[in-house]
C-alpha positions as CSV (number, residue, x, y, z in Angstrom):
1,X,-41.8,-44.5,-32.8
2,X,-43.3,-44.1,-29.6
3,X,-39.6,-43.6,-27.8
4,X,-38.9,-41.2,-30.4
5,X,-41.7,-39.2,-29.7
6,X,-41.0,-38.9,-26.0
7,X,-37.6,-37.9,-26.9
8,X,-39.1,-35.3,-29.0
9,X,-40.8,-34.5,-26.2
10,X,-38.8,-34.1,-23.6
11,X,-36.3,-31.6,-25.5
12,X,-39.3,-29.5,-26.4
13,X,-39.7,-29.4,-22.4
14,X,-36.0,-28.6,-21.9
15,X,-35.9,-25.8,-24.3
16,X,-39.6,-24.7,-23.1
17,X,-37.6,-24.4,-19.3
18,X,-34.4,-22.9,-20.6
19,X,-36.5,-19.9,-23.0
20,X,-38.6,-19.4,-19.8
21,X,-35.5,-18.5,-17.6
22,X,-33.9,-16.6,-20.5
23,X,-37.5,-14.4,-20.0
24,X,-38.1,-14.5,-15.9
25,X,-34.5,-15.4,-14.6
26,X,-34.4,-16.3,-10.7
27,X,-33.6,-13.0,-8.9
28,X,-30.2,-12.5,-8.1
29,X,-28.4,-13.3,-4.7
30,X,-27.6,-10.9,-3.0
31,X,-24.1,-10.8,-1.8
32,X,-24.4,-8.5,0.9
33,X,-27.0,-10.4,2.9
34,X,-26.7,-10.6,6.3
35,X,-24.4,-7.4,6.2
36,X,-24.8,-4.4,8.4
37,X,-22.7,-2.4,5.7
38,X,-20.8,-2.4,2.7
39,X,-16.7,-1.0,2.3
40,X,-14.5,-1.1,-0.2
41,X,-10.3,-0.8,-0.4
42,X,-9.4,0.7,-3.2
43,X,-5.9,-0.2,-2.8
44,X,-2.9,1.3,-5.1
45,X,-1.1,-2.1,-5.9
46,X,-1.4,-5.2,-3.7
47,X,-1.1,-4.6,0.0
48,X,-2.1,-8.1,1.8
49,X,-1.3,-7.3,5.2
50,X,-3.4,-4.3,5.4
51,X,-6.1,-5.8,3.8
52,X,-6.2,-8.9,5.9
53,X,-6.5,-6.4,9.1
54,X,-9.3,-4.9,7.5
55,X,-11.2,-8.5,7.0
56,X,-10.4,-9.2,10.8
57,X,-12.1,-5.7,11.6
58,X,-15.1,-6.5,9.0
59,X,-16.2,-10.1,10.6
60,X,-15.8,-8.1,14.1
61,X,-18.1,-5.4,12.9
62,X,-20.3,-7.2,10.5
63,X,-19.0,-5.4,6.9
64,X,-18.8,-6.5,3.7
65,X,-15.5,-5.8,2.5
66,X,-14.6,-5.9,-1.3
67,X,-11.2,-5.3,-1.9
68,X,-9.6,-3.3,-5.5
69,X,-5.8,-3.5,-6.4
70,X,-3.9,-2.4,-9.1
71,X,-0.6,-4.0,-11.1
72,X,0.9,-0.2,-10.5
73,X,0.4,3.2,-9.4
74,X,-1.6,5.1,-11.5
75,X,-3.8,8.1,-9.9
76,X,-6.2,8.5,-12.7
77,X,-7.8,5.1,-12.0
78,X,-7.4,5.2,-8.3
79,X,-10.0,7.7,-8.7
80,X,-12.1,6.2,-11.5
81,X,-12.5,2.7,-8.7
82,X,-13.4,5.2,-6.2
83,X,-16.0,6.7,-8.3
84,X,-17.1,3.3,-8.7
85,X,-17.4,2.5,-5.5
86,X,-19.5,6.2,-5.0
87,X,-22.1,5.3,-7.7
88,X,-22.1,1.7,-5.9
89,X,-23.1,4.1,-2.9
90,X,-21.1,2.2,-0.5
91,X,-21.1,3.0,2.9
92,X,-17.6,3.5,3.5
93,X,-14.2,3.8,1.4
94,X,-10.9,3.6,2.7
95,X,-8.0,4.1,-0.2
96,X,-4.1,5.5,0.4
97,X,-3.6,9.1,-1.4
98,X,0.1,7.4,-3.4
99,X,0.2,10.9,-5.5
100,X,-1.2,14.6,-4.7
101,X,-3.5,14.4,-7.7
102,X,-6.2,17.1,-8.5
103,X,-8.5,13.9,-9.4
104,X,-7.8,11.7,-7.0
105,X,-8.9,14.8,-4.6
106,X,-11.8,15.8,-6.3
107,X,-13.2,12.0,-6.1
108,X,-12.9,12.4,-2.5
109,X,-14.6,15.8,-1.9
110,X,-17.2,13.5,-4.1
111,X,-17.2,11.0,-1.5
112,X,-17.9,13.2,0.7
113,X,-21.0,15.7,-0.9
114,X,-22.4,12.3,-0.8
115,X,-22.1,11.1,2.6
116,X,-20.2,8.9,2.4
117,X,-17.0,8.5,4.5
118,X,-13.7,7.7,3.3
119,X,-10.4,7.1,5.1
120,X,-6.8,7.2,3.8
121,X,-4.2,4.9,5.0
122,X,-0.6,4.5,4.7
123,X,-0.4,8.3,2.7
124,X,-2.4,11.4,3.7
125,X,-3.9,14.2,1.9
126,X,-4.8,16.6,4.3
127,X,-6.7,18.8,1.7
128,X,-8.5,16.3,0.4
129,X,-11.5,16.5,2.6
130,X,-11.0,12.9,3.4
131,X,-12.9,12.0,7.1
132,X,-9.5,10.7,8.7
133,X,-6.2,9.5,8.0
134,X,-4.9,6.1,9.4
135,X,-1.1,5.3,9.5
136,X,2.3,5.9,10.6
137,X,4.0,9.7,11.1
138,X,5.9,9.3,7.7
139,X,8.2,12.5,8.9
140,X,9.2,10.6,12.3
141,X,10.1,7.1,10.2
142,X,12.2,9.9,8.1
143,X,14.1,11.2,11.0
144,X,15.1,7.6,12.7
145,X,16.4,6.5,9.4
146,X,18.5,9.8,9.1
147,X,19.9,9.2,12.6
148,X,20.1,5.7,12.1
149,X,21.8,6.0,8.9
150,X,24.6,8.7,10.4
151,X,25.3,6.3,13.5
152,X,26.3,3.3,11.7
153,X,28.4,5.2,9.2
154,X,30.1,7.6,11.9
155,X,28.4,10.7,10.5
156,X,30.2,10.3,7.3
157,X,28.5,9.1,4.1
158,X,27.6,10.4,0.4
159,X,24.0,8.8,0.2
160,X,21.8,8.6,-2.5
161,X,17.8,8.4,-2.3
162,X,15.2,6.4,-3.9
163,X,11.9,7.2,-3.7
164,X,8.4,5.9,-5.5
165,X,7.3,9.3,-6.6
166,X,7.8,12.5,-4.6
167,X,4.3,13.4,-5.4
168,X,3.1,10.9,-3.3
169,X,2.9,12.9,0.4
170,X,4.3,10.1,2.6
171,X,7.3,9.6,-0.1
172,X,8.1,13.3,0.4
173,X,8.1,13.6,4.2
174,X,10.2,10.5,4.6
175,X,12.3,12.6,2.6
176,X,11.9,15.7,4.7
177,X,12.2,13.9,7.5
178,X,15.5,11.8,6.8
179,X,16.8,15.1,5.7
180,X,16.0,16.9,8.6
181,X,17.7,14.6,10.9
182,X,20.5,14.9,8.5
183,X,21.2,19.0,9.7
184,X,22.8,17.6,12.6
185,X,25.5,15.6,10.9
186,X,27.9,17.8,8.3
187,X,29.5,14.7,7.4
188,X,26.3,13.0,5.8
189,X,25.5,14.8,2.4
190,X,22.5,14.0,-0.4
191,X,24.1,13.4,-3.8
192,X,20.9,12.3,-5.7
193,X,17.4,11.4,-5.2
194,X,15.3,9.2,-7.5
195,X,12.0,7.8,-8.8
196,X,11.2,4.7,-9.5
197,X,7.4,4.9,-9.3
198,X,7.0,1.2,-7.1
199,X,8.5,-0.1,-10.8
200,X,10.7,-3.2,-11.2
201,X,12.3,-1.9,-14.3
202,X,12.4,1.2,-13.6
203,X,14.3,0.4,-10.4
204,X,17.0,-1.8,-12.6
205,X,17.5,1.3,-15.1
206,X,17.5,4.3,-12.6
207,X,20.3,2.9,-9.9
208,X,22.9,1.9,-11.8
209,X,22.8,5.1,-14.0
210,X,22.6,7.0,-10.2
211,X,25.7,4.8,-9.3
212,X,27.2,5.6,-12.6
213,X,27.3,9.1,-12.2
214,X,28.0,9.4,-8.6
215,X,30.5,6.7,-8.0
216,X,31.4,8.6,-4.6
217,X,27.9,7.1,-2.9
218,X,28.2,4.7,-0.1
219,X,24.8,4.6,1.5
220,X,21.1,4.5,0.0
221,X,17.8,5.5,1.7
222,X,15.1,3.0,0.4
223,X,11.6,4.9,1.2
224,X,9.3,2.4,0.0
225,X,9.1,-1.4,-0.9
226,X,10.0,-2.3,-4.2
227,X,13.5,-0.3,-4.5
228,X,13.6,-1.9,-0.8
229,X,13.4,-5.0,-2.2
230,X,15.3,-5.3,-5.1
231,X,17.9,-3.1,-4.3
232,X,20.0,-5.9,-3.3
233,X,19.7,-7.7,-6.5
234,X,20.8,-4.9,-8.8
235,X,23.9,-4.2,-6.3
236,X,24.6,-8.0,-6.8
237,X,24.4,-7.9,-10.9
238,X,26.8,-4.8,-10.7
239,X,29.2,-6.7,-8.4
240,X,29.1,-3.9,-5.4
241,X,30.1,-5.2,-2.2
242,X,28.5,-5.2,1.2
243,X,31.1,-3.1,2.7
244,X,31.1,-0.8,-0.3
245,X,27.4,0.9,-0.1
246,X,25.1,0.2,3.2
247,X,21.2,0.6,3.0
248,X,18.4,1.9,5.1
249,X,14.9,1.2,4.3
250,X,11.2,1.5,4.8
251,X,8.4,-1.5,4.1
252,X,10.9,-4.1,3.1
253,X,9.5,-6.7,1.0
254,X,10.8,-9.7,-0.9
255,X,14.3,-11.3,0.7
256,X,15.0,-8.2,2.4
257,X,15.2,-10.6,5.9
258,X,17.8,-12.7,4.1
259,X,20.0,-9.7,3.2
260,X,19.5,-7.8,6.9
261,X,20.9,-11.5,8.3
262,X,23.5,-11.8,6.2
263,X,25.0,-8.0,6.6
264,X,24.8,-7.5,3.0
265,X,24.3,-3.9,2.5
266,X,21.5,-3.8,4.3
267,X,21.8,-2.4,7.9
268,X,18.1,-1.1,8.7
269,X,14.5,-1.5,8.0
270,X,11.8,0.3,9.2
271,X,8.7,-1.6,9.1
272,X,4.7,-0.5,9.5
273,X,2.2,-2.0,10.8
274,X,-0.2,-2.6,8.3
275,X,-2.2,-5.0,9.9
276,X,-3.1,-1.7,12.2
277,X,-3.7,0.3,9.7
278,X,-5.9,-1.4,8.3
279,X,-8.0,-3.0,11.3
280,X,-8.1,0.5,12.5
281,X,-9.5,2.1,9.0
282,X,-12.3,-0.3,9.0
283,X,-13.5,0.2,13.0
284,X,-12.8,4.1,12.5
285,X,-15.5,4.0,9.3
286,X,-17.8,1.8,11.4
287,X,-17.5,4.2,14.6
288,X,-18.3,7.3,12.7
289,X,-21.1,5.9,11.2
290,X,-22.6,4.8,14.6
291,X,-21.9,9.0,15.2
292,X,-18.6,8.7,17.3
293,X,-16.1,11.4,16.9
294,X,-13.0,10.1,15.3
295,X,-9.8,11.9,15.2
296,X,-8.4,13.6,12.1
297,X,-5.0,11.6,12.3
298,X,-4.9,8.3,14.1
299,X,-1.0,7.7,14.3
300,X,-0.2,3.7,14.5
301,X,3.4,2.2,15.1
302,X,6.2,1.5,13.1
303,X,9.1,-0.4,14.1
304,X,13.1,-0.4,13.4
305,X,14.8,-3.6,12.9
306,X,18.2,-4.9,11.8
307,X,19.4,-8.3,12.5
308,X,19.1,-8.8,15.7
309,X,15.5,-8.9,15.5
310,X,14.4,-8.8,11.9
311,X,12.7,-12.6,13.1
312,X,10.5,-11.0,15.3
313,X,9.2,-7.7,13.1
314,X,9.1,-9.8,10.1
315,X,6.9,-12.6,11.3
316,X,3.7,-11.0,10.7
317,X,1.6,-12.9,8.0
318,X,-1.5,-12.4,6.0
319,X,-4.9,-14.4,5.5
320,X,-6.6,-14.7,2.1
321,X,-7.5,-12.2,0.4
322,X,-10.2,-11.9,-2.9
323,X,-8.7,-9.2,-4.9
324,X,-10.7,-7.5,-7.8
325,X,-8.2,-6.7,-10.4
326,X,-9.3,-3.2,-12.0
């Protein structure tokens, strides 16, 4: 009896304790602690690299860095995780502008009625209000793979184009640019351009129908990293040959290294530095809010490569990174 009524006891003690933290719970940690200030990436899929130059620049500075992906482009909730992040009131924002959206630039005026700073990498929108843009001259990649392209093939080629969206500004004046460069060579002529949206699928529907209907193509202009990537695989289940169509690319992912080895289609990449960009977007949001002057476009490198030194570009690598899923 006596055991039973310390056992009796002690549960009504337990559940006395666990009702009591129900009512008073312990006060929360605080994950920013020890933090100067508080950034978030609001990033438009999954970009590793740049987001591992950004944690570099964050332990440098003392930031807190929380970084937001997506599983695909999609402007709408870009700008509903930067309005997050606003009514968070974080001290910075850095976020790429992947589509000329009237909401994803209306977040960003936001941003900025309330003080708060936000940089765009990778993809500009220059009337967006945005404090500075961070990345690569999208027009100038443009223009090398134009010449590029019309060296290897002797100035004669029927070339189709695949882009991620031509709403996006940096798809658009890779296009411009490759085009431009283009006006010098008679020979090389645009048959088609499409959009695959950074999609998979999409990319495995829309080039063989683009193949289909303009059998005379023998050269592709990859502008961004999925068609860069896969490219190669839907040439391979359609049975095209290396010598049949050759490929110039920007931000290859995936076995792109394997193919640029092996000469199979693919004759040039070239490649951002993302690391850059985003070590770069993280110390320009900490200088301007210790009240330096930063520039409106800070230009960082980009780099051609083919086989002869694809092991070289290609041998940057990324930390861990914690992704929030949105």
């Amino acid at each position: 009896m006596r055991l039973a009524k310390y056992c009796v006891i002690g549960i009504t003690g337990v559940l006395f304790v666990f009702f009591l933290s129900v009512l008073h719970p312990s006060p929360a940690v605080d994950e920013y602690a020890g933090y100067e200030r508080r950034f978030t990436f609001v990033c438009p899929l999954k970009w590793d690299y740049s987001a591992y130059g950004m944690e570099e620049a964050a332990k440098k500075y003392g930031v807190s860095m929380k970084y937001i992906r997506f599983e695909r482009l999609n402007a709408e909730e870009q700008a509903e995780a930067i309005q997050e992040a606003i009514f968070e009131n974080v001290d910075g924002i850095i976020t790429a502008g992947m589509e000329d959206s009237d909401g994803l630039k209306e977040v960003i005026r936001e941003a900025r009625r309330k003080g708060i700073p936000l940089v765009l990498i990778d993809n500009d929108l220059e009337d967006s209000e945005r404090t500075c843009y961070v990345g690569c001259d999208n027009y100038q990649v443009g223009e090398q793979a134009g010449s590029e392209l019309a060296k290897e093939m002797e100035a004669q080629a029927k070339i189709g184009i695949v882009v991620s969206t031509l709403e996006a500004p940096n798809q658009a004046e890779r296009v411009e640019g490759f085009q431009s460069a283009l006006r010098s060579y008679p020979g090389m002529e645009v048959v088609d351009i499409q959009e695959c949206y950074s999609n998979r699928m999409l990319l495995y529907e829309k080039v063989p129908k683009m193949l289909k209907e303009h059998p005379e193509i023998n050269a592709l202009y990859l502008t961004e990293g999925v068609s860069s990537a896969y490219t190669g695989e839907v040439l391979e289940s359609l049975d095209v040959g290396k010598e049949e169509i050759k490929i110039v690319f920007v931000d290859g992912m995936g076995d792109v290294d394997n193919a640029i080895r092996r000469e199979q289609w693919y004759l040039a990449g070239f490649q951002q530095n993302h690391y850059a960009q985003g070590y770069e977007a993280v110390e320009t949001l900490y200088r301007y809010l210790e009240g330096e002057t930063v520039d409106d476009c800070i230009y960082t490198d980009f780099t051609m490569y083919t086989k002869d030194n694809v092991n070289e570009v290609r041998a940057e690598e990324a930390g861990e990174i914690v992704w929030h899923q949105y």
